[in-house]
Backbone as a printed PyTorch tensor [residue, N CA C, xyz], in Angstrom:
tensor([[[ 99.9950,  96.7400, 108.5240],
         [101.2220,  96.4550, 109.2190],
         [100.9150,  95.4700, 110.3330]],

        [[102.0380,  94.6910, 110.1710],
         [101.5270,  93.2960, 111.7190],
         [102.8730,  93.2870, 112.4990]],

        [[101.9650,  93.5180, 113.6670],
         [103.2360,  93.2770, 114.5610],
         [103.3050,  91.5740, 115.4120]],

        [[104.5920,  91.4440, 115.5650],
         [104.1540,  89.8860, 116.1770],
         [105.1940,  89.8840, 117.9130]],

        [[104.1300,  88.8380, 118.7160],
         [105.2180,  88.8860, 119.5950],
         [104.9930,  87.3450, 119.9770]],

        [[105.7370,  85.9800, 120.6210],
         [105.8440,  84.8130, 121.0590],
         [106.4370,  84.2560, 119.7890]],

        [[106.0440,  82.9560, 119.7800],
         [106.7080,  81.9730, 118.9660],
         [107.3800,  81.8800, 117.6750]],

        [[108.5330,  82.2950, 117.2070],
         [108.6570,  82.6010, 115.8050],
         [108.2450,  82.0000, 114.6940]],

        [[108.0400,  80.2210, 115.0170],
         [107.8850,  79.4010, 114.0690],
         [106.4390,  79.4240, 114.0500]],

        [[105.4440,  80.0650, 114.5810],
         [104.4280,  80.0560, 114.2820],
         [104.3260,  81.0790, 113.7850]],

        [[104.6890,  82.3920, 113.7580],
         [104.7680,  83.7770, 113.4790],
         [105.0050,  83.2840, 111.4630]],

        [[106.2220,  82.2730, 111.6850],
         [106.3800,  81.9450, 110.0320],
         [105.0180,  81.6220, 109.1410]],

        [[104.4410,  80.6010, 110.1730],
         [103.1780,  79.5700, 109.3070],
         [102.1220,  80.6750, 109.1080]],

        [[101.9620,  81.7310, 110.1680],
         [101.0020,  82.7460, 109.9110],
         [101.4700,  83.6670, 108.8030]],

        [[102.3170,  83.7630, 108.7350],
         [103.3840,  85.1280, 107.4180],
         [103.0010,  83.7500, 105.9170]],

        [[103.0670,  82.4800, 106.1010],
         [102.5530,  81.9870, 104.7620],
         [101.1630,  82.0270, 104.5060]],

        [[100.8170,  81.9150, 105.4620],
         [ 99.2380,  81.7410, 105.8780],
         [ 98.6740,  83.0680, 105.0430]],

        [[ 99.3010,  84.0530, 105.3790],
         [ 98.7100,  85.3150, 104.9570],
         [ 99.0090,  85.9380, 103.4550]],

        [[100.0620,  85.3730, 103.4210],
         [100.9100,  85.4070, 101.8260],
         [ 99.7710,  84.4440, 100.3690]],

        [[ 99.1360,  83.3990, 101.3520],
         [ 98.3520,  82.8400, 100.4620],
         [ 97.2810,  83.5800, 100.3720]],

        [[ 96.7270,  83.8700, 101.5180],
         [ 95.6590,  84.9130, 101.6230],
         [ 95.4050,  86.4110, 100.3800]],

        [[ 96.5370,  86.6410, 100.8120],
         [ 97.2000,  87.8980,  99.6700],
         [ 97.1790,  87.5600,  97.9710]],

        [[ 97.8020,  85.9000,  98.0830],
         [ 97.1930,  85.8180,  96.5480],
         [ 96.2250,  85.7170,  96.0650]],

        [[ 95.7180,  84.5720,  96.8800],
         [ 94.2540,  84.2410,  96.8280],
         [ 93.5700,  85.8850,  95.8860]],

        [[ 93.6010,  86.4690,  96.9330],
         [ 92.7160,  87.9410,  96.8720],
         [ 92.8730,  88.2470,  95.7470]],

        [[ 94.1320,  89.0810,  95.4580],
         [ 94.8530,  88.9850,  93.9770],
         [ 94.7270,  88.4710,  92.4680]],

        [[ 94.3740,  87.4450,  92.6820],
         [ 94.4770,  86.3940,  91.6330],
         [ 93.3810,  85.3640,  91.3870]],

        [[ 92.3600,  85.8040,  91.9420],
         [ 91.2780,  84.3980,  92.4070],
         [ 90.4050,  85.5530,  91.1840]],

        [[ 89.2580,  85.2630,  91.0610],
         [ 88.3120,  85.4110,  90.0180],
         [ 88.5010,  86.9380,  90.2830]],

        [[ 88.1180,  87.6920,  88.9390],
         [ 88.2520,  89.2720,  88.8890],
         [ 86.8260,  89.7100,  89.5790]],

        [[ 87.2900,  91.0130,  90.3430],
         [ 85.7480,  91.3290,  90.9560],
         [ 86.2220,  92.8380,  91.6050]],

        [[ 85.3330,  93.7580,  91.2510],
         [ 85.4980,  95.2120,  91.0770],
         [ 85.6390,  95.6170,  92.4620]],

        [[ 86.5390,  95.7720,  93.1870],
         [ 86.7580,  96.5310,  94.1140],
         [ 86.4820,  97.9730,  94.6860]],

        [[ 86.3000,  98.4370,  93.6930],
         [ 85.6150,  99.8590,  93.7020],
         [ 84.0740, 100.1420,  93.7820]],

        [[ 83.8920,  99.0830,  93.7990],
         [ 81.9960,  98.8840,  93.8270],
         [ 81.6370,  98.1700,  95.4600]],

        [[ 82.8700,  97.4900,  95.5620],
         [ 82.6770,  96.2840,  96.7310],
         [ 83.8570,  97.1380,  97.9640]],

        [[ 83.6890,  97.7060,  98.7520],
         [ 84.8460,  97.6670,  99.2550],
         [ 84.9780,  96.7990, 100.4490]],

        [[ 84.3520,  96.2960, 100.7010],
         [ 84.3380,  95.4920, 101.9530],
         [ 85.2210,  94.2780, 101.1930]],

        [[ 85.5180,  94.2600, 100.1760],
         [ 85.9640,  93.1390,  99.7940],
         [ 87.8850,  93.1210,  99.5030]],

        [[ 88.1690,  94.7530, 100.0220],
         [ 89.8210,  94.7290, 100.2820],
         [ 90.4230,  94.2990, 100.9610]],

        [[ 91.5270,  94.1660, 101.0000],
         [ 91.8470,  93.2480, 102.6220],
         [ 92.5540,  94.1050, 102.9590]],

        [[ 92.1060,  95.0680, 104.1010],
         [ 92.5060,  96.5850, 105.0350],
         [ 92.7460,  95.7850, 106.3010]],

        [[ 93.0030,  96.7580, 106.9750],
         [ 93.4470,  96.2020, 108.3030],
         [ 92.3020,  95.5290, 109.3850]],

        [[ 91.3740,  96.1640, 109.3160],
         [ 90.3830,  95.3890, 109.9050],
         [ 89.8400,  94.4790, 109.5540]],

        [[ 89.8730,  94.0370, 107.8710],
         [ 89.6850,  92.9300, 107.4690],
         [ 90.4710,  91.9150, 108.1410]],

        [[ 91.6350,  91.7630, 107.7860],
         [ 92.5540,  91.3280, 108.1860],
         [ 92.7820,  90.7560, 109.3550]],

        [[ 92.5890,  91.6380, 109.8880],
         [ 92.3320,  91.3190, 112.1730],
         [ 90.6430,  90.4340, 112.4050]],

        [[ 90.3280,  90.8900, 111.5070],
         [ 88.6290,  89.6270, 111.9390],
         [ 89.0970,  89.0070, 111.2800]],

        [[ 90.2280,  88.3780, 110.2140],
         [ 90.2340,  86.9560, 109.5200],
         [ 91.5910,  86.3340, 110.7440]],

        [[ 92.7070,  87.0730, 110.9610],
         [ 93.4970,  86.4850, 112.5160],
         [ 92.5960,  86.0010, 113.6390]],

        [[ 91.4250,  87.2180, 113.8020],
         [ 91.0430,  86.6070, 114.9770],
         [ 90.3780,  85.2160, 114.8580]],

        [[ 89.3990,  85.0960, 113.7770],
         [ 88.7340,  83.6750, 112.9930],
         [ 89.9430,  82.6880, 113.4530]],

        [[ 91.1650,  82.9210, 112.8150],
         [ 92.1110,  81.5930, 112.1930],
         [ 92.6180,  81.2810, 113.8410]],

        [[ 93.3310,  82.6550, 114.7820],
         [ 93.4800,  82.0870, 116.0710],
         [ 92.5250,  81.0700, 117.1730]],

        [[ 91.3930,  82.0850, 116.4430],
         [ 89.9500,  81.2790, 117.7320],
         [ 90.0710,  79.6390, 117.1800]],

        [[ 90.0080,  79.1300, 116.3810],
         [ 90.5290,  78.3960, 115.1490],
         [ 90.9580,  76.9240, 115.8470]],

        [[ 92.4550,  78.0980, 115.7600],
         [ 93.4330,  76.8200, 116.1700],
         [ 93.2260,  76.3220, 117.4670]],

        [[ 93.0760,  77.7540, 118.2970],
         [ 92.5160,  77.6160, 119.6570],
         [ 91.6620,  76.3940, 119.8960]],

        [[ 90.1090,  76.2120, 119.4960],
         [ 89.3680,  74.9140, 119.8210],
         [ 89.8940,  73.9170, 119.1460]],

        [[ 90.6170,  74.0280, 118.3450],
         [ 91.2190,  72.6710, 118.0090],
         [ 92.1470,  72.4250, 118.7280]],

        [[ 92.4990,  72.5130, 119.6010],
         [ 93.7080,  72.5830, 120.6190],
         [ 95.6070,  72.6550, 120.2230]],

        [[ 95.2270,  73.1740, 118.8630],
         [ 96.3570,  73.5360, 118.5240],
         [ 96.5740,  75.0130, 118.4010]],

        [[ 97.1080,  75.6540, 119.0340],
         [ 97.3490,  77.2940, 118.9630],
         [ 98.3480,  77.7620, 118.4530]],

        [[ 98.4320,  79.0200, 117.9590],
         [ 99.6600,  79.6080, 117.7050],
         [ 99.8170,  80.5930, 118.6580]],

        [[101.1560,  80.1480, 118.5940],
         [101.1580,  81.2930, 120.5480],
         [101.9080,  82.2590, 119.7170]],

        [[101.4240,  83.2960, 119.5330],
         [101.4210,  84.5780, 119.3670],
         [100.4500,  85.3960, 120.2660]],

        [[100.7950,  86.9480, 119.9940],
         [ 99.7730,  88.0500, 119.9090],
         [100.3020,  88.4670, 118.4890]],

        [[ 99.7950,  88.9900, 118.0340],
         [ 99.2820,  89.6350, 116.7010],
         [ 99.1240,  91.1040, 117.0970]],

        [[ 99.6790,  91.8610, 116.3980],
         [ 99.3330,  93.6260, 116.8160],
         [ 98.6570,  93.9160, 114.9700]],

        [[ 97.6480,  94.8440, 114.2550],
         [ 97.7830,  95.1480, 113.1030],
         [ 97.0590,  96.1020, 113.4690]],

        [[ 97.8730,  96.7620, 112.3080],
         [ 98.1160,  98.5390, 112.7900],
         [ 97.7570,  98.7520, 110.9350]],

        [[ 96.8640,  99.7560, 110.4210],
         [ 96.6800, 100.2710, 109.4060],
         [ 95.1170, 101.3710, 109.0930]],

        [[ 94.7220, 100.9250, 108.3720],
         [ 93.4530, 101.7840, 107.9970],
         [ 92.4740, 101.1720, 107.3950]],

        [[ 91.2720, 101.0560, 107.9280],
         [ 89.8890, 100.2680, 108.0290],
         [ 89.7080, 100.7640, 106.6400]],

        [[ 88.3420, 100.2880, 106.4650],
         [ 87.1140, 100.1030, 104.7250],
         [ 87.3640, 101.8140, 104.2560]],

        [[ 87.1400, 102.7430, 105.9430],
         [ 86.4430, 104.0510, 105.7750],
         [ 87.5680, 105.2110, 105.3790]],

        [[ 89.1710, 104.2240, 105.8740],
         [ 90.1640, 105.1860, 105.8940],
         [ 90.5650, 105.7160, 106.9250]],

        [[ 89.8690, 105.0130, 108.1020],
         [ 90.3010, 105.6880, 109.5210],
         [ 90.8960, 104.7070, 110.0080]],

        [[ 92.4180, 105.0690, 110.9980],
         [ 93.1960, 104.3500, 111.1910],
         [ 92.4900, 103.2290, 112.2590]],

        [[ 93.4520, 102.6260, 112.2950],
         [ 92.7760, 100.9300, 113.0050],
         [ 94.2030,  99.6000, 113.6860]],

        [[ 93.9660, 100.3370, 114.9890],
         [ 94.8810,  99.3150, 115.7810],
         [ 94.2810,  98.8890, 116.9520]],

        [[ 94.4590,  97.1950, 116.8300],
         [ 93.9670,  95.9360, 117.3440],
         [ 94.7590,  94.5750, 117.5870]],

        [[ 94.5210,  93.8340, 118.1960],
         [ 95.3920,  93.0090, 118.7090],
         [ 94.4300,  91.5490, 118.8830]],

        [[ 95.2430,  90.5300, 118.5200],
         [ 94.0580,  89.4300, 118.8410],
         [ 95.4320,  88.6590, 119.5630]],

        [[ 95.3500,  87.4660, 120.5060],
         [ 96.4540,  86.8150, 120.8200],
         [ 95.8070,  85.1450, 120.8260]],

        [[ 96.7110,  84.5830, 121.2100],
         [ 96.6610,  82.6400, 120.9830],
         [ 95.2290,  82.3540, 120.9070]],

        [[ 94.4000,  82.8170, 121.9750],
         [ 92.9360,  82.4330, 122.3440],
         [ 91.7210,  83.0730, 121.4710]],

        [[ 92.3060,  83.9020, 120.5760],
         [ 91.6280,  84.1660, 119.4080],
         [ 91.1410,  85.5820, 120.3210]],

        [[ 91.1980,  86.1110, 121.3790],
         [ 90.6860,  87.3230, 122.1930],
         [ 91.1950,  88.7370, 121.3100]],

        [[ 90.3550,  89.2270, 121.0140],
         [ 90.7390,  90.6980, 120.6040],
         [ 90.4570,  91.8650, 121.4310]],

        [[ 91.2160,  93.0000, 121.1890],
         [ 91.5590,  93.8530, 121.8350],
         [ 92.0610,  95.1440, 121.1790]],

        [[ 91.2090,  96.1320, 121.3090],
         [ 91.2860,  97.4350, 120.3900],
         [ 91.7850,  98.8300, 121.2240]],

        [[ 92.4310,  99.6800, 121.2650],
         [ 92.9000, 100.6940, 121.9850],
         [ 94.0620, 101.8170, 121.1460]],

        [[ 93.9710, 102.4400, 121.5910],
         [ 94.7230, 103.9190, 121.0110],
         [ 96.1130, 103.4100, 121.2060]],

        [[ 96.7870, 102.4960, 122.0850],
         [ 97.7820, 102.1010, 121.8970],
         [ 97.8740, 100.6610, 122.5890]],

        [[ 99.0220, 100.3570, 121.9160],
         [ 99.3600,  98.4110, 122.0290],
         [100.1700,  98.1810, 121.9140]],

        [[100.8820,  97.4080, 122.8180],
         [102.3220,  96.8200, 122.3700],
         [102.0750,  95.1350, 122.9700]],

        [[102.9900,  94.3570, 122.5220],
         [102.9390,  92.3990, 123.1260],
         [104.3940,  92.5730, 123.7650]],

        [[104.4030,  91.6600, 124.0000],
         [105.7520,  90.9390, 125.0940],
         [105.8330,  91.8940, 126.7600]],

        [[106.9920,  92.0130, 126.7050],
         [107.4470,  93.2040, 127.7870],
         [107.4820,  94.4580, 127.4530]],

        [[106.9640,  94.9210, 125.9600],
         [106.6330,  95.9500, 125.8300],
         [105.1450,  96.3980, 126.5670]],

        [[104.2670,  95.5250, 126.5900],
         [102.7240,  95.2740, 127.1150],
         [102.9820,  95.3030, 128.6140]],

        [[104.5140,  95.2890, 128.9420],
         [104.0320,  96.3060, 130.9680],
         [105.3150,  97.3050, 131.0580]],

        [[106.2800,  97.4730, 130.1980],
         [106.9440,  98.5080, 130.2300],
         [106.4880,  99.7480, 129.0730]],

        [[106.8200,  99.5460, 128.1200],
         [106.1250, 100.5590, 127.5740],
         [104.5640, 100.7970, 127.3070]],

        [[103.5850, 100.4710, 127.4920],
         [102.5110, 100.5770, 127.6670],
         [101.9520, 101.6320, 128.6590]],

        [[102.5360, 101.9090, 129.9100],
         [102.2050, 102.9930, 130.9970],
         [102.9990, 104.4020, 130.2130]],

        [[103.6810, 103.9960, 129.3540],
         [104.7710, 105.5600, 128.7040],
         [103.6360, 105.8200, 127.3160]],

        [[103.1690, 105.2870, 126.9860],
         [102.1700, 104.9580, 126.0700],
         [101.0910, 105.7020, 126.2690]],

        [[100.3350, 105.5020, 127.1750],
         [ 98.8520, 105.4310, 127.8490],
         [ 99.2180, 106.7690, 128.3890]],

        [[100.2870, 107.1230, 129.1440],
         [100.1620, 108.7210, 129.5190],
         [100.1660, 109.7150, 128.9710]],

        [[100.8800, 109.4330, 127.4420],
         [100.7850, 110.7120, 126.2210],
         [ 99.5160, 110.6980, 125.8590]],

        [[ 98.8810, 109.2650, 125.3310],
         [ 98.2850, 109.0110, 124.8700],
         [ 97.0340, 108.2000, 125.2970]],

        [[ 96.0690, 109.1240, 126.3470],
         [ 95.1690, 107.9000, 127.1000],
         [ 93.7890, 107.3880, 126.5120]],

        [[ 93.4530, 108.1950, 125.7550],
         [ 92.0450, 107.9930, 124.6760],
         [ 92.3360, 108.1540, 123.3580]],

        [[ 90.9440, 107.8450, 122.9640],
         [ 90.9400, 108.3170, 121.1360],
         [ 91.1870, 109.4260, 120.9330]],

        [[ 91.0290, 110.4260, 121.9580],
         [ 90.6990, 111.7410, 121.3020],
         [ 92.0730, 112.3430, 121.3650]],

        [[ 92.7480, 111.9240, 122.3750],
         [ 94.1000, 112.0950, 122.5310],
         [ 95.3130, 111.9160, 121.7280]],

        [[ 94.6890, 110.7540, 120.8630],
         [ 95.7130, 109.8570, 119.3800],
         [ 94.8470, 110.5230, 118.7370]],

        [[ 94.0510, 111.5650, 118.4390],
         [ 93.9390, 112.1500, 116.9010],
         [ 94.8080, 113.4370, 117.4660]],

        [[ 95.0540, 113.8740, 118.3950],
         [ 95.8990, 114.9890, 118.8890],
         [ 97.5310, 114.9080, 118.5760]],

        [[ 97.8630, 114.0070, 118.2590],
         [ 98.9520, 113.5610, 117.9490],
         [ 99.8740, 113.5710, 116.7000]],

        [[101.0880, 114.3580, 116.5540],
         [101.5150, 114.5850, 115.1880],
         [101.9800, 112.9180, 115.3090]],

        [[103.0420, 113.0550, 113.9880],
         [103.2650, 111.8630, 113.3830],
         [104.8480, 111.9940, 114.0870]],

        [[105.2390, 112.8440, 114.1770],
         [106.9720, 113.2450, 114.4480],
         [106.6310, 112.8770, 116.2990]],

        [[105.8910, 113.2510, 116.8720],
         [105.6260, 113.2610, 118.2880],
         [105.3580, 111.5980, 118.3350]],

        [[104.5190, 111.1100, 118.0930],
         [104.4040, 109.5580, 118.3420],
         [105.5420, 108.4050, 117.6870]],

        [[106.3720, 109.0760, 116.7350],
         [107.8480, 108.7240, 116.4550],
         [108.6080, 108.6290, 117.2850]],

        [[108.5700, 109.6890, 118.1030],
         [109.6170, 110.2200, 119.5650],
         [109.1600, 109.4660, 120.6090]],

        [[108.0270, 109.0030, 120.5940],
         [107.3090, 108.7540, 122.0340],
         [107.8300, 106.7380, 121.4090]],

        [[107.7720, 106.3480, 120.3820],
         [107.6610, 105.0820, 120.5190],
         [109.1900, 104.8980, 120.3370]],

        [[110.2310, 105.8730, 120.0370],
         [111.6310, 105.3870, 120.6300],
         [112.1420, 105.8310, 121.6180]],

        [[111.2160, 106.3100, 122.8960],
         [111.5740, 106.0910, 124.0280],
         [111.1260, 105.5710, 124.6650]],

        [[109.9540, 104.4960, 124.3420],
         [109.7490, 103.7070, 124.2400],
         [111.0770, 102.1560, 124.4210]],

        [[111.3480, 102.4560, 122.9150],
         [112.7110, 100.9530, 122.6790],
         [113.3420, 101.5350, 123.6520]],

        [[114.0310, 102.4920, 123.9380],
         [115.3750, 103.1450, 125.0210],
         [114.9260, 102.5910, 126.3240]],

        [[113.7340, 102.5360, 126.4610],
         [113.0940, 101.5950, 128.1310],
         [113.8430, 100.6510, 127.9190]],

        [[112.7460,  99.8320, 127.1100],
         [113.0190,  98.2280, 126.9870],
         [114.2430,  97.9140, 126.8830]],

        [[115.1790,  98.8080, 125.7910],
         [116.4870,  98.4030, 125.9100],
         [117.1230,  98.6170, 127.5170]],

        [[117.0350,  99.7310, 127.9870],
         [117.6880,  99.7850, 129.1860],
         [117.0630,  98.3060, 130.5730]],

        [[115.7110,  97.9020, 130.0720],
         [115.4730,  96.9810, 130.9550],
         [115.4660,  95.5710, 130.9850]],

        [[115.7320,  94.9530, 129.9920],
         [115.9650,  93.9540, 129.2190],
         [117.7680,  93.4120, 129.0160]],

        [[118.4760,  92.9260, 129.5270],
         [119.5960,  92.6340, 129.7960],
         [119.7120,  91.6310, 128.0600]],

        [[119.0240,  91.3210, 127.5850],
         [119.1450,  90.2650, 126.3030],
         [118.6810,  90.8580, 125.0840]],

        [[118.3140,  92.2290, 125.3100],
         [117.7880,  93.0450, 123.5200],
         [118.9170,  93.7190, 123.4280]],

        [[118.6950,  93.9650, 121.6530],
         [119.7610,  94.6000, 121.1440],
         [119.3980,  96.2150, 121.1070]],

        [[120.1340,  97.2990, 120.8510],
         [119.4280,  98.3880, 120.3970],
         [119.4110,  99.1780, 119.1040]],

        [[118.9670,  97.9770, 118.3300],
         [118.3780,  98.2840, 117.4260],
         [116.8450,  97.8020, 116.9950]],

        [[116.2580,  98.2990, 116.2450],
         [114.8180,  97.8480, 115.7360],
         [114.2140,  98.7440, 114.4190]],

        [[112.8980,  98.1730, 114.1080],
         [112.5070,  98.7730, 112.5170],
         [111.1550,  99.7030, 113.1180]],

        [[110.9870, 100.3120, 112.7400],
         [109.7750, 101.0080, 113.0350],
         [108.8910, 101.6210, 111.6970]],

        [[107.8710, 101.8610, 111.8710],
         [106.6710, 101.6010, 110.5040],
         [105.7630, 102.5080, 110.7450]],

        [[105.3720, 103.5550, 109.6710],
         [104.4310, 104.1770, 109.9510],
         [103.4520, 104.3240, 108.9750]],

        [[101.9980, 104.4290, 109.7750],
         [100.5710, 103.9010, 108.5390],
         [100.2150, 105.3110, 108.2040]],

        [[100.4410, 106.4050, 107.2420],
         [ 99.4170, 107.3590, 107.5390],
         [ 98.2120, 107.1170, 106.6480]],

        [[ 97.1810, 107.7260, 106.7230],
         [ 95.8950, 108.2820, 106.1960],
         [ 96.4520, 108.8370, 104.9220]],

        [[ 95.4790, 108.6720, 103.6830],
         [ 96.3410, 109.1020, 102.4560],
         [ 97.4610, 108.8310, 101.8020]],

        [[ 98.5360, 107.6230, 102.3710],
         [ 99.5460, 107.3130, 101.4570],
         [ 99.3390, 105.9000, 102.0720]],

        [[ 99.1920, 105.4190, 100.7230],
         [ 99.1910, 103.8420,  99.9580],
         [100.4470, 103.2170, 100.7570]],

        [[101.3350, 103.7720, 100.8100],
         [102.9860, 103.0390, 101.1730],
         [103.0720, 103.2500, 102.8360]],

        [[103.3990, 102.5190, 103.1960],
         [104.1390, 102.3520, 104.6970],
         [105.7550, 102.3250, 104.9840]],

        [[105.5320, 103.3830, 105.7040],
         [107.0030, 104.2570, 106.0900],
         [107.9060, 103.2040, 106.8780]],

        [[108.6080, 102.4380, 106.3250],
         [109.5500, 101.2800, 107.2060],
         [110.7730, 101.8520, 107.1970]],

        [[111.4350, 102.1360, 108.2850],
         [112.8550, 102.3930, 108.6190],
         [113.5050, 100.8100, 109.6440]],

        [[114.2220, 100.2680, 108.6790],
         [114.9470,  98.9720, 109.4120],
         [116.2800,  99.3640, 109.8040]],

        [[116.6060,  98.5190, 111.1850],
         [117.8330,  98.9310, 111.3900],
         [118.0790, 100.2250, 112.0890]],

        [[117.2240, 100.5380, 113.0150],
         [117.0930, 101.7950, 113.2690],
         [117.8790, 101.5600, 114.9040]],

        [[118.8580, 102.7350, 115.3120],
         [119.2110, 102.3700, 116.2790],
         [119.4290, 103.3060, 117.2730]],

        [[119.5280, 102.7440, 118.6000],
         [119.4430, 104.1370, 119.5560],
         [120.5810, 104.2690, 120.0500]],

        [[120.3580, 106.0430, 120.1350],
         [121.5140, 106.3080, 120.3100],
         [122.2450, 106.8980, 120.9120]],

        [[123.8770, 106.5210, 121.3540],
         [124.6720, 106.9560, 122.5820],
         [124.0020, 106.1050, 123.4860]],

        [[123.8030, 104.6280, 123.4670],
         [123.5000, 103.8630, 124.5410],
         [124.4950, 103.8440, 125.1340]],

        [[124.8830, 104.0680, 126.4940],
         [125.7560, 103.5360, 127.2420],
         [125.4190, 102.8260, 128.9300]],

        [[126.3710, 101.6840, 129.4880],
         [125.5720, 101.2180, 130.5810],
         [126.9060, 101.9390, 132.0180]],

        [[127.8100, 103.2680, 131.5250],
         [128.3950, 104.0110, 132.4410],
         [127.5430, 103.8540, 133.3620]],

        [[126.4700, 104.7900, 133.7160],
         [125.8650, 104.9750, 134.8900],
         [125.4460, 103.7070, 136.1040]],

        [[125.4070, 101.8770, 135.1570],
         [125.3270, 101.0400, 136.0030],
         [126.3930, 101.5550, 137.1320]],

        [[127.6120, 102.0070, 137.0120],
         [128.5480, 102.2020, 137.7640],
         [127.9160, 102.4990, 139.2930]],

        [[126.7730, 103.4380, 139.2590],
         [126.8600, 104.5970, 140.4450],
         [125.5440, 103.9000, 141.1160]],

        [[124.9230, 102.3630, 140.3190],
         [123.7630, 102.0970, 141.1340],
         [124.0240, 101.0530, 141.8910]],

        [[122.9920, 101.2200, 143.1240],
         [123.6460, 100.2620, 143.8630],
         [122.3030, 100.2220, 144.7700]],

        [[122.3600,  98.4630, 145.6670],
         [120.9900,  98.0550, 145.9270],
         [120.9580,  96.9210, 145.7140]],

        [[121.5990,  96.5020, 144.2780],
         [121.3860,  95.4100, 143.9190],
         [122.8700,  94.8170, 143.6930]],

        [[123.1590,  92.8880, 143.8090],
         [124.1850,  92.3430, 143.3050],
         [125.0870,  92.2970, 145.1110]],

        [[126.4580,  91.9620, 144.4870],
         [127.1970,  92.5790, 145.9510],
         [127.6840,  93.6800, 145.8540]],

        [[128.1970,  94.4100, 146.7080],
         [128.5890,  96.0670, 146.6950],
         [129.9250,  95.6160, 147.3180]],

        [[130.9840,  96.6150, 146.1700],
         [131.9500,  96.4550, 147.2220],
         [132.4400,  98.1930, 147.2380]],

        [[132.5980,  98.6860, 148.5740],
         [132.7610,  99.9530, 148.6890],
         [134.1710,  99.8720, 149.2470]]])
């Protein structure tokens, strides 16, 4: 699973970029995977070939301004989330988010969840809950997002990834702007 955050039109060239990649793999000379496994393209594969192609563009002084989030399950089957951004820099942790999720939800993040040992403590229904209150931040702090979004889940043991699109939160309302005050002009 890849998450993306900055430039869309580069976000595109990387989504072909990777689509060729995907065939390539696919379709390029037959070669036993079950003998080779280093030779699947898992998520950590994947994130050392982003980080390669960012560092990449980087010295060539053409970048793709992204961060990159990929979220799945390494050679061994143990889950694997990492982040590389424009400068080809990677970055591995129990949790990650890019944009304004990376200083708003990130501290809501890090307190459920502050180590490794803490994210194997973790059901799948609980880190569901925790990453849509999560969006309910951002939505409430963000004057230009919508509240809706897709959310994706990798488990251990199933081949398929759990995508719910269109997912939306709910009973947003901005009533309570009513009663705050501090900010703007006040008229009492």
């Amino acid at each position: 699973m890849l998450g993306f955050g900055g430039d869309v039109s580069d976000m595109q060239a990387i989504d072909r970029m990777l689509l060729s990649l995907a065939t390539r793999e696919n379709y390029s000379a037959p070669h036993d995977h079950a003998h080779d496994p280093a030779a699947d393209l898992h998520a950590a594969n994947l994130h050392t070939y982003l980080a390669k192609v960012m560092y990449k563009r980087r010295t060539d002084m053409n970048p793709l301004w992204n961060v990159i989030l990929v979220a799945g399950l390494d050679g061994a089957d143990a889950p694997f989330l990492a982040s590389v951004d424009l400068l080809g820099t990677t970055f591995s942790s129990p949790t990650l988010a890019t944009g304004f999720g990376a200083h708003l939800a990130q501290p809501l993040l890090r307190r459920r969840v502050p180590d490794e040992e803490a994210a194997r403590s973790v059901t799948k229904d609980e880190a569901v809950a925790l990453v849509k209150e999560c969006m309910k931040v951002l939505f409430y702090r963000d004057a230009r997002s919508l509240d809706n979004y897709s959310i994706a889940v990798v488990e251990r043991g199933n081949a398929v990834v759990d995508l719910k699109q269109d997912e939306k939160l709910e009973k947003q309302s901005w009533a309570f702007a009513e009663v705050v005050r501090g900010y703007g002009t006040q008229v009492n």
